[in-house]
C-alpha positions as CSV (number, residue, x, y, z in Angstrom):
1,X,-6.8,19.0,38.4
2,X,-4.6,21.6,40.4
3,X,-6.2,21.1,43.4
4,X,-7.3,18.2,46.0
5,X,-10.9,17.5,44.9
6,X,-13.9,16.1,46.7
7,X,-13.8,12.6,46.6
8,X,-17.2,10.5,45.8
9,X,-17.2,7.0,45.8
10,X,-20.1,5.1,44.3
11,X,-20.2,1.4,44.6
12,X,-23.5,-0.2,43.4
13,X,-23.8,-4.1,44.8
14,X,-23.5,-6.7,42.4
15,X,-23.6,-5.2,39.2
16,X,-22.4,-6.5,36.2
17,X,-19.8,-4.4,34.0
18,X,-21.9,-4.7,30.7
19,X,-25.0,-3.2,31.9
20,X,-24.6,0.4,31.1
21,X,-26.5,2.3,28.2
22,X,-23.4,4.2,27.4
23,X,-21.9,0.7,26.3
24,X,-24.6,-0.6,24.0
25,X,-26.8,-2.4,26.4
26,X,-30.5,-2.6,26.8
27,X,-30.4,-1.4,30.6
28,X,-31.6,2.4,30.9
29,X,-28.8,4.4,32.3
30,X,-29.4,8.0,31.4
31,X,-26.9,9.6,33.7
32,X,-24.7,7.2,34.0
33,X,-24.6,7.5,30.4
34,X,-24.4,11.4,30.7
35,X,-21.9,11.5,33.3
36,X,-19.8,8.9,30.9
37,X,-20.0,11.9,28.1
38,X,-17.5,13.5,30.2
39,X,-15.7,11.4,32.3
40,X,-13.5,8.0,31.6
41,X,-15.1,4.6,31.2
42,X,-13.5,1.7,31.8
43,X,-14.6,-1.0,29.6
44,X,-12.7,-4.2,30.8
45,X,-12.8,-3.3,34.5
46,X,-12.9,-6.4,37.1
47,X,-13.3,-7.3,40.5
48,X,-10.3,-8.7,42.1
49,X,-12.2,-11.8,43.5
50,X,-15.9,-12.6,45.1
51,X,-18.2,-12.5,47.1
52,X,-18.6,-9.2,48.9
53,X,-16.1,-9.1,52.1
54,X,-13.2,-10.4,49.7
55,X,-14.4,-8.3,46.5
56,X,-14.5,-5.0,49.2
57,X,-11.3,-5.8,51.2
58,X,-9.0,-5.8,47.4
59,X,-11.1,-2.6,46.9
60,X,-10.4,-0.3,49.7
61,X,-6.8,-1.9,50.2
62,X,-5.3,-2.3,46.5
63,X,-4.1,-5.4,47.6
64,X,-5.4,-9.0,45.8
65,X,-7.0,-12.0,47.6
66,X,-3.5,-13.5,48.0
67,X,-2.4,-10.8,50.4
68,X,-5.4,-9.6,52.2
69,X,-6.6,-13.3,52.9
70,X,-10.0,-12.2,53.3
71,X,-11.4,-15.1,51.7
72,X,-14.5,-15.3,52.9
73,X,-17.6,-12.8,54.4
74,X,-16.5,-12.6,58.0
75,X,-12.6,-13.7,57.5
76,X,-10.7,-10.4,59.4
77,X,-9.2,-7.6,57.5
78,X,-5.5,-7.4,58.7
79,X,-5.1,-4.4,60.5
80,X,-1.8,-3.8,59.3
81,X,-3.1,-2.6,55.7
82,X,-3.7,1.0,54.5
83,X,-7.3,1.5,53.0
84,X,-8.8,4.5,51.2
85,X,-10.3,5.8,54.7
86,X,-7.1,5.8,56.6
87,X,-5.0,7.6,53.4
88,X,-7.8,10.1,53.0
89,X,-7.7,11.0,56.8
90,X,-3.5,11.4,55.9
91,X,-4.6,13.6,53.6
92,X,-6.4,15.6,55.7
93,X,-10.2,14.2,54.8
94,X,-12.9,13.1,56.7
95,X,-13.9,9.6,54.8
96,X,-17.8,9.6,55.8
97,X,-19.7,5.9,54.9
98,X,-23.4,6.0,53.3
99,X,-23.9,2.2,53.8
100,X,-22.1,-0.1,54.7
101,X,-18.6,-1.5,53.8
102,X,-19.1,-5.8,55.1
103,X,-15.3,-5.3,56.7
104,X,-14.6,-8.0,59.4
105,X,-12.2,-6.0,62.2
106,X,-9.2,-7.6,63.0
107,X,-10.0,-9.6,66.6
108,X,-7.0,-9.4,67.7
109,X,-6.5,-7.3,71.1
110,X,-10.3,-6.8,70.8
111,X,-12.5,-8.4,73.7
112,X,-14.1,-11.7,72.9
113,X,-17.5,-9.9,74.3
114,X,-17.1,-7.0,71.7
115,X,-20.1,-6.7,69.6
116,X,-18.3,-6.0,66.7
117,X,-17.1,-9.4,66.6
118,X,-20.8,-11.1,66.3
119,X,-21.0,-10.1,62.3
120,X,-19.2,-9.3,59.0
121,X,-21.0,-6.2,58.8
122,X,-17.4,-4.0,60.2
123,X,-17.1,-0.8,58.9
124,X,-13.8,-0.2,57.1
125,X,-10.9,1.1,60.0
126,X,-11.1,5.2,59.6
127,X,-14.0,5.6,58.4
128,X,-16.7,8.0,60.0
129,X,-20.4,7.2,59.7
130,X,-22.8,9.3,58.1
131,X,-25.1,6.5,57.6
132,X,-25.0,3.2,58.3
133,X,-27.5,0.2,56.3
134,X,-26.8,-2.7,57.8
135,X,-27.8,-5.9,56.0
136,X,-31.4,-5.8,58.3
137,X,-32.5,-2.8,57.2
138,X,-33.0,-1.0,60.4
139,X,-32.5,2.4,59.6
140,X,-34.6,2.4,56.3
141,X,-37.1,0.6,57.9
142,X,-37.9,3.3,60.4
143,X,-37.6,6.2,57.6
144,X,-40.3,4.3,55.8
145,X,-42.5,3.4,59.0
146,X,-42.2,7.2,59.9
147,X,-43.3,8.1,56.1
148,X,-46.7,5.9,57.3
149,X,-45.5,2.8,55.0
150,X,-46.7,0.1,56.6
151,X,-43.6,-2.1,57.4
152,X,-44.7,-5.7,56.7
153,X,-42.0,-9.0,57.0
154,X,-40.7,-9.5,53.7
155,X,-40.5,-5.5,53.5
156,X,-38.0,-6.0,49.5
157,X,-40.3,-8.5,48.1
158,X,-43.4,-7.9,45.5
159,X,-46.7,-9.0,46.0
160,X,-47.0,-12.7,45.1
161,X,-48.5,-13.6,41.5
162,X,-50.3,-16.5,41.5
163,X,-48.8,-19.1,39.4
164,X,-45.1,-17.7,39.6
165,X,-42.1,-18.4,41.6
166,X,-40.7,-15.0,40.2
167,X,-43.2,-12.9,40.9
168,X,-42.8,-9.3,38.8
169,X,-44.9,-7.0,40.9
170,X,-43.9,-3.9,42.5
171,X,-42.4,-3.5,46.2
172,X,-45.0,-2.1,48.8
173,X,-42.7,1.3,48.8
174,X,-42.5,3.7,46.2
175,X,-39.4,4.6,44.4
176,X,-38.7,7.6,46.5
177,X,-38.8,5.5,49.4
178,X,-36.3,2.6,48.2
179,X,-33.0,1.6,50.5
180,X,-30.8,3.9,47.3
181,X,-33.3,6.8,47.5
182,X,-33.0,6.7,51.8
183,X,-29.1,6.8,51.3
184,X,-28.9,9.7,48.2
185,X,-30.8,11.4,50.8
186,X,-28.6,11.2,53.3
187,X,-25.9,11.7,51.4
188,X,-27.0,15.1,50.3
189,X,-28.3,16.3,53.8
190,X,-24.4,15.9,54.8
191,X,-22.9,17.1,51.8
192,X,-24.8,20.4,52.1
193,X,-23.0,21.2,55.3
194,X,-19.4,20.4,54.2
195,X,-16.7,22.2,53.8
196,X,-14.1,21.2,51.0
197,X,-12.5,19.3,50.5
198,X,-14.9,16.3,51.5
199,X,-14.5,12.7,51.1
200,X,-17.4,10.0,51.0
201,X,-18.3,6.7,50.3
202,X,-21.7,6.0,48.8
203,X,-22.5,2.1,49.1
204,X,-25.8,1.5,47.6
205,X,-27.1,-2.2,48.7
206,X,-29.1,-2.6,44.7
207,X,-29.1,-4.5,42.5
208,X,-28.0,-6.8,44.8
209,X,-30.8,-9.7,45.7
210,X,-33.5,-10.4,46.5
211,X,-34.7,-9.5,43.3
212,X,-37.3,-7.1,43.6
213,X,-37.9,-3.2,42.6
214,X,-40.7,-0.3,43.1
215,X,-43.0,0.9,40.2
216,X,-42.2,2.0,37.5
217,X,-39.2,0.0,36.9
218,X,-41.2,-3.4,37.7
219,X,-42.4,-2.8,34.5
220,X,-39.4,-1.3,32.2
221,X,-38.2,-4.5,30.7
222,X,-40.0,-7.3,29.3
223,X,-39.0,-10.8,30.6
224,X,-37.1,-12.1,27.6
225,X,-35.5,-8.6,27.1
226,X,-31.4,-8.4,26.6
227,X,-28.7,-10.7,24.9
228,X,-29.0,-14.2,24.9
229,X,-27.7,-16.3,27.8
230,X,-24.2,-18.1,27.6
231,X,-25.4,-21.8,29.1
232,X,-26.3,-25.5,27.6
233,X,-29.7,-26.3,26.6
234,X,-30.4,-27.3,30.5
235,X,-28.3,-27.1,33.4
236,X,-27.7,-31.1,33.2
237,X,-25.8,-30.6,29.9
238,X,-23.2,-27.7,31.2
239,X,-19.7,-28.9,30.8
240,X,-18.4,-27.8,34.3
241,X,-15.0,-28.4,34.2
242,X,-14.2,-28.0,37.8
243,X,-17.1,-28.6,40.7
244,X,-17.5,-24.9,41.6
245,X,-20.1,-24.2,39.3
246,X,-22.3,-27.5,40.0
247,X,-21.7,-27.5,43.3
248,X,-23.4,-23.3,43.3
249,X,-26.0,-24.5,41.8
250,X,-26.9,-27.3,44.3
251,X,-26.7,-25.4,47.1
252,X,-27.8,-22.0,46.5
253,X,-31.2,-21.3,48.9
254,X,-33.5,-19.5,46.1
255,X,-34.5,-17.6,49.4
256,X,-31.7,-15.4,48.6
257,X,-32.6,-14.4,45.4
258,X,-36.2,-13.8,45.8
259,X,-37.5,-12.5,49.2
260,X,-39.5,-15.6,50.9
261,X,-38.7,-17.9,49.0
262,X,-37.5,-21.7,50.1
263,X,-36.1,-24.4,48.1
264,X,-33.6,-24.3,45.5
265,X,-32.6,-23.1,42.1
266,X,-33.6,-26.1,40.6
267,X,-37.2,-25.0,40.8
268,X,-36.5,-22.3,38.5
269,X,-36.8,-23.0,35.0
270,X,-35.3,-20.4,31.8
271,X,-38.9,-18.9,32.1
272,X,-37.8,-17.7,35.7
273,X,-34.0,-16.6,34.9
274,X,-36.0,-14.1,32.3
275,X,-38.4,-12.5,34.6
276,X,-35.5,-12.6,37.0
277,X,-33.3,-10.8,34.2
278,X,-36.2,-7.5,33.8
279,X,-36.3,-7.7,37.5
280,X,-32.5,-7.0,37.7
281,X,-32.8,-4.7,34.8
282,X,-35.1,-2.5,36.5
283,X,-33.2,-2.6,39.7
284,X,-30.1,-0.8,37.9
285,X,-32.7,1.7,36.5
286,X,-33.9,2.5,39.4
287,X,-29.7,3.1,40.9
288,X,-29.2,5.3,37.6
289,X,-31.9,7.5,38.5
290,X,-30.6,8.3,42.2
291,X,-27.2,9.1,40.6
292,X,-29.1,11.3,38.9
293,X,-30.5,13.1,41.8
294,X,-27.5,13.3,43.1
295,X,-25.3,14.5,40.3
296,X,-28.1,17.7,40.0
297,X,-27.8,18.0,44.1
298,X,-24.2,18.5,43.6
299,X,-24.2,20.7,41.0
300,X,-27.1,22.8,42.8
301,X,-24.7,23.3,46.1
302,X,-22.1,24.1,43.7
303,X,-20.0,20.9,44.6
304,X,-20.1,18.9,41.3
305,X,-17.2,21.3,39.8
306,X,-14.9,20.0,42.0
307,X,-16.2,16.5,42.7
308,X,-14.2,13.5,41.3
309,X,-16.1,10.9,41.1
310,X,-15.8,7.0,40.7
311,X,-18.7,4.6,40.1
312,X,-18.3,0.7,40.4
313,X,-19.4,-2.5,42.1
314,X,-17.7,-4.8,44.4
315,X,-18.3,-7.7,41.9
316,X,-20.8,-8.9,39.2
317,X,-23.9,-11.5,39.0
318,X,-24.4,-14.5,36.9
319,X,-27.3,-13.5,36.3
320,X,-28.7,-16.9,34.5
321,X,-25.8,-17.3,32.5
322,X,-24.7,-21.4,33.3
323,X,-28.0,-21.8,35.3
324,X,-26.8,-19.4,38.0
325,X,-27.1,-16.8,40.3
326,X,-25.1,-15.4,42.7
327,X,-20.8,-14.4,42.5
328,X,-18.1,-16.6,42.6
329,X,-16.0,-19.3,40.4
330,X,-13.9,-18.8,37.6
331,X,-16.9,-17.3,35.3
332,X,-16.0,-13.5,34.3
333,X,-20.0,-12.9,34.4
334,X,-18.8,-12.7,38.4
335,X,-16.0,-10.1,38.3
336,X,-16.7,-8.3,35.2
337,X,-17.6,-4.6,36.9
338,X,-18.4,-0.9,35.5
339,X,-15.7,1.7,36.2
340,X,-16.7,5.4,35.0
341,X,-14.0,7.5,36.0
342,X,-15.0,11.5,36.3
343,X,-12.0,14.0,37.0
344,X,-13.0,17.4,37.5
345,X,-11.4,19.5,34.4
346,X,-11.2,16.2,32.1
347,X,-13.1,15.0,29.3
348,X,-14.7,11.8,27.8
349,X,-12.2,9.0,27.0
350,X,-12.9,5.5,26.8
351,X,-10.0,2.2,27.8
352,X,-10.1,-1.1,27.0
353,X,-7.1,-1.6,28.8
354,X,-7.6,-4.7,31.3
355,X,-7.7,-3.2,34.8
356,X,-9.2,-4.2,38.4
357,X,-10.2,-3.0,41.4
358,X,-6.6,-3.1,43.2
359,X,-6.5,-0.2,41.0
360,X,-9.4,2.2,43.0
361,X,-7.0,2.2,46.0
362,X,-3.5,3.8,44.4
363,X,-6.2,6.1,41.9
364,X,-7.7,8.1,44.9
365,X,-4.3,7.9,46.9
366,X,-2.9,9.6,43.8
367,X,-6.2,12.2,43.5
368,X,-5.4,12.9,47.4
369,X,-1.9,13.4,46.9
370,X,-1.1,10.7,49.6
371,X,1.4,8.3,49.7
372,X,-0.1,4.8,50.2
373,X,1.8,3.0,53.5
374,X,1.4,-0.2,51.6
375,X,2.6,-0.7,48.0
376,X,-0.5,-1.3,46.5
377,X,-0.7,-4.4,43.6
378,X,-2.3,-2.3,41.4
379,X,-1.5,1.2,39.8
380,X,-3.7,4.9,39.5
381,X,-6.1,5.1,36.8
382,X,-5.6,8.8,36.2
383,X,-3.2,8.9,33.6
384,X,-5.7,7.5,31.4
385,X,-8.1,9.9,32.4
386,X,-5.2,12.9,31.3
387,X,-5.2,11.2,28.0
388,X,-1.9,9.3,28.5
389,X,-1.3,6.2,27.9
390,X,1.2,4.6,30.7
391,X,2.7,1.2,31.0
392,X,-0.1,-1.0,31.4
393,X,-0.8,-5.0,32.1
394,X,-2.0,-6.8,29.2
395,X,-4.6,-9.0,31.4
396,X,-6.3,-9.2,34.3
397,X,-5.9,-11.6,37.3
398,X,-9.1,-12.6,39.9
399,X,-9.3,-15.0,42.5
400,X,-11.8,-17.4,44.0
401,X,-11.6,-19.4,47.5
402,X,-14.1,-22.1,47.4
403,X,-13.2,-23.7,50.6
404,X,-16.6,-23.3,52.1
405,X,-18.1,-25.0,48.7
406,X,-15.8,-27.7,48.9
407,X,-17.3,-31.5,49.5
408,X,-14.3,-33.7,48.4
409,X,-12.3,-33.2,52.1
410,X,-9.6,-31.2,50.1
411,X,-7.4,-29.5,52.5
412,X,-8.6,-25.6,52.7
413,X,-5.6,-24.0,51.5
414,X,-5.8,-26.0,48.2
415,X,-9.6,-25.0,47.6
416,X,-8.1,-22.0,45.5
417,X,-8.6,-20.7,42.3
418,X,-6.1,-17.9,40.4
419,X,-7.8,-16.5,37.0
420,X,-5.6,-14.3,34.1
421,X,-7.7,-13.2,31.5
422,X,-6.4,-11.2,28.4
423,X,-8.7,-10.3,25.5
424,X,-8.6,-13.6,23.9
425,X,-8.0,-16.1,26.2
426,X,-9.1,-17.0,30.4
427,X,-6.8,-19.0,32.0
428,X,-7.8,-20.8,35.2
429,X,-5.3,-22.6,37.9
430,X,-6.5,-24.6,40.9
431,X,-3.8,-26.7,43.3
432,X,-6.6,-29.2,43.8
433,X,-8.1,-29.7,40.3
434,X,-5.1,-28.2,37.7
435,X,-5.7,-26.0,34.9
436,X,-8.1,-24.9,32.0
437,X,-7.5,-23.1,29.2
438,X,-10.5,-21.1,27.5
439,X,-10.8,-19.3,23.9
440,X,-12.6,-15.9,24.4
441,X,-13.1,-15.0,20.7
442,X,-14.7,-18.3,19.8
443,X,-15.7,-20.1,22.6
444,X,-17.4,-16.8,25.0
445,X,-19.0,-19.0,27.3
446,X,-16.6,-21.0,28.1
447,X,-17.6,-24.4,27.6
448,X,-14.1,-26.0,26.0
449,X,-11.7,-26.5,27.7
450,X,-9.0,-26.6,25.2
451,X,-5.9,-26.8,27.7
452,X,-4.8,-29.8,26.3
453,X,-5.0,-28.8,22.4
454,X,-3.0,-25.3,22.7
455,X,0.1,-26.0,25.3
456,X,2.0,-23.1,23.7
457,X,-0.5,-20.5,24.8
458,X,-1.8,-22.1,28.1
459,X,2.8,-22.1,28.9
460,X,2.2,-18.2,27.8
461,X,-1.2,-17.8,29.8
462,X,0.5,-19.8,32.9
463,X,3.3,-17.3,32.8
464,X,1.2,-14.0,32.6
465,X,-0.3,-15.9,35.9
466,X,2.6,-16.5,37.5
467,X,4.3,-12.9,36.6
468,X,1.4,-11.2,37.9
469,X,1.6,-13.1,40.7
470,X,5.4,-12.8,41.9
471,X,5.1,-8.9,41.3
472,X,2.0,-8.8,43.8
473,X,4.6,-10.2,46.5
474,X,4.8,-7.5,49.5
475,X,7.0,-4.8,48.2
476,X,6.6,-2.1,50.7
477,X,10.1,-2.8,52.3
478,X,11.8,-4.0,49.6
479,X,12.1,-0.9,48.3
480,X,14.1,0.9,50.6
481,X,17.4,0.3,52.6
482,X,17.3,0.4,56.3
483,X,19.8,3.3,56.5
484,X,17.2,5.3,54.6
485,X,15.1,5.9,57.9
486,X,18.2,7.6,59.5
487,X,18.8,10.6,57.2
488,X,17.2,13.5,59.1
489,X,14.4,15.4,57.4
490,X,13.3,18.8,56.7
């Protein structure tokens, strides 16, 4: 890569890092698979915390949960951080949003009466919009009335099956006309007209919830289909070793999972989770075929060439694994991610090295040729994408703020949890509850906590923690001398 390239950035909502054909799994990705063949995958790739403002904010900032504070949807974005839209516009770029980016604007010197302040729905500070999707739908909704679909409440949900809580039929809209299809559309209306270099940000709302999908994918998996869950016999029986996970479970409104619904997740039963499971399946499906139309949009406008290209999520989905749905806690299920990689010029690799998503910051900063104005906490991915092998962290660190799940009067600040996982082990720390210690090679799921049996390597796991940590500590300063801003320049 001589030259700046286009920049594409593909974030699918609540997508799980497993669930791509190209690494073993039942889910039909064909071009995601293709586009793999020649591009760098990323097969222990993690979000940096949960749910979506937090998981977005560590995104488009490089900075973890610890520094950005956004810990919760709606908590403010500092203003003071560098993003991916403002270092792309340094770099001479025009970022352009296809979505929607759930960043909270910082309120201060903003009037109390300023719209922007009434949701978490902010778009990211310097971006441009090509076009919005709000979480109500507006603008797909009208695309679809004008298209003659009749718009009825409930637009994402099936038709109800008689009998089922889950119900498996197809959404009133066809494929073609689905929220991903409206916004690859879009996408490629605009990018026929650029100029390069061009920068965007695709931010496709599936597969997250509710749980529905158009025909044919309704119909590509088999409830049942895909590896077995990691969970006790019946969610009475799951060893939650902290209150997170029971407490998710007991308050999650099954309305957000399936369009109309009311009650909760205890009505489901494993039955449900399955059909659930094809439904979620299918959703991806349908995402991997958009990417297609995409990629072969690009390539027909003669972009693709010099298009890099990253595809990930903001965080992952449960997904029935523990009897639950959703994001959030120490579970990796919820921050486990895809990452494909696609430099124009370089060729298929595959890395198992643990990275996150503070990394997506520094990694287009680096394919811009921009200097972030914040050191970021984590580090460019493009090395490995060259073939080279650079210094690298030998885990991977997430966070979780559970101060809005919280029922034992805790003070907020302690409602915390810090996560370091490295291929064997996951290490979890909480001020208010202590620590556990997991065994990843025998024990996947998580359900012994064996903290007490193995000091030695919960010391060593506590330390990777803490290391990770203290290096994370605002550096930007640090690194320079004040007399340093009083040598002329060229």
């Amino acid at each position: 890569m001589t030259q700046r390239p286009n920049i594409l950035l593909i974030t699918a909502d609540q997508w799980r890092g497993e669930c791509l054909g190209a690494l073993g799994h039942i889910v039909k990705t064909p071009h995601l698979d293709a586009l793999a063949e020649q591009a760098t995958i990323f097969t222990r790739h993690h979000a940096a915390c949960a749910p979506c403002s937090p998981a977005r904010a560590s995104l488009y900032t490089g900075q973890y949960q610890m520094n950005t504070r956004v810990v919760r949807n709606g908590t403010p974005l500092d203003a003071r951080f560098d993003n991916i839209a403002k270092a792309a516009r340094r770099g001479g770029y025009v970022p352009t949003l296809f979505g929607y980016t759930d960043t909270s604007p910082d309120p201060r010197g903003m009037k109390p009466t300023d719209p922007a302040l009434q949701s978490y729905e902010g778009v990211l500070p310097g971006m441009e919009v090509g076009q919005i999707l709000p979480e109500d739908d507006g603008p797909w909704l009208d695309w679809i009335t004008e298209q003659g679909v009749e718009a009825p409440h409930l637009m994402q949900a099936g038709a109800p099956e008689e009998g089922e809580i889950v119900s498996m039929a197809p959404t009133a809209f066809a494929a073609e006309q689905s929220q991903t299809a409206f916004l690859t559309g879009k996408f490629l209306d605009w990018a026929e007209g650029q100029g390069a270099p061009w920068f965007a940000h695709l931010s496709f709302l599936r597969p997250h919830p509710p749980f529905s999908v158009p025909a044919p994918y309704n119909e590509m998996y088999a409830p049942g289909d895909g590896p077995a869950y990691l969970r006790a016999e019946t969610p009475a029986l799951e060893p939650d070793h902290h209150p997170v996970p029971k407490t998710k479970r007991a308050r999650s409104d099954l309305g957000n999972y399936i369009a109309g619904a009311t009650g909760g997740l205890d009505q489901l039963d494993a039955r449900d989770f399955d059909r659930i499971r094809a439904i979620y399946f299918g959703m991806m499906s349908e995402v991997d075929a958009q990417i297609g139309r995409l990629i072969a949009g690009l390539r027909a406008m003669g972009s693709w060439e010099d298009t890099l290209l990253v595809f990930t999520s903001d965080h992952g989905e449960m997904m029935g694994d523990h009897w639950m749905l959703g994001k959030g806690g120490y579970h990796a299920q919820s921050y486990h991610i895809p990452l494909i990689l696609r430099v124009p010029g370089d060729g298929k690799r595959r890395i198992e090295a643990c990275t996150s998503a503070v990394d997506i910051f520094p990694t287009l900063c680096d394919a811009m040729q921009v200097v972030p104005e914040i050191v970021p906490n984590g580090a460019s991915l493009l090395p490995f994408a060259r073939g080279e092998m650079p210094k690298w962290r030998d885990g991977v660190m997430w966070e979780f703020d559970y101060r809005e799940l919280d029922e034992r009067g805790h003070d907020p600040d302690d409602c915390a949890m810090a996560c370091w996982r490295t291929e064997d082990h996951l290490y979890v720390h909480t001020p208010a509850d202590g620590s556990f210690l997991f065994d990843l090679a025998g024990d996947p799921g998580c359900f012994d906590n064996i903290a007490a049996r193995e000091p030695e390597v919960r010391a060593a796991m506590a330390e990777g923690l803490l290391s990770t940590r203290m290096r994370a500590a605002e550096q930007t300063l640090a690194r320079h001398m004040v007399w340093e801003w009083s040598k002329p320049t060229a």
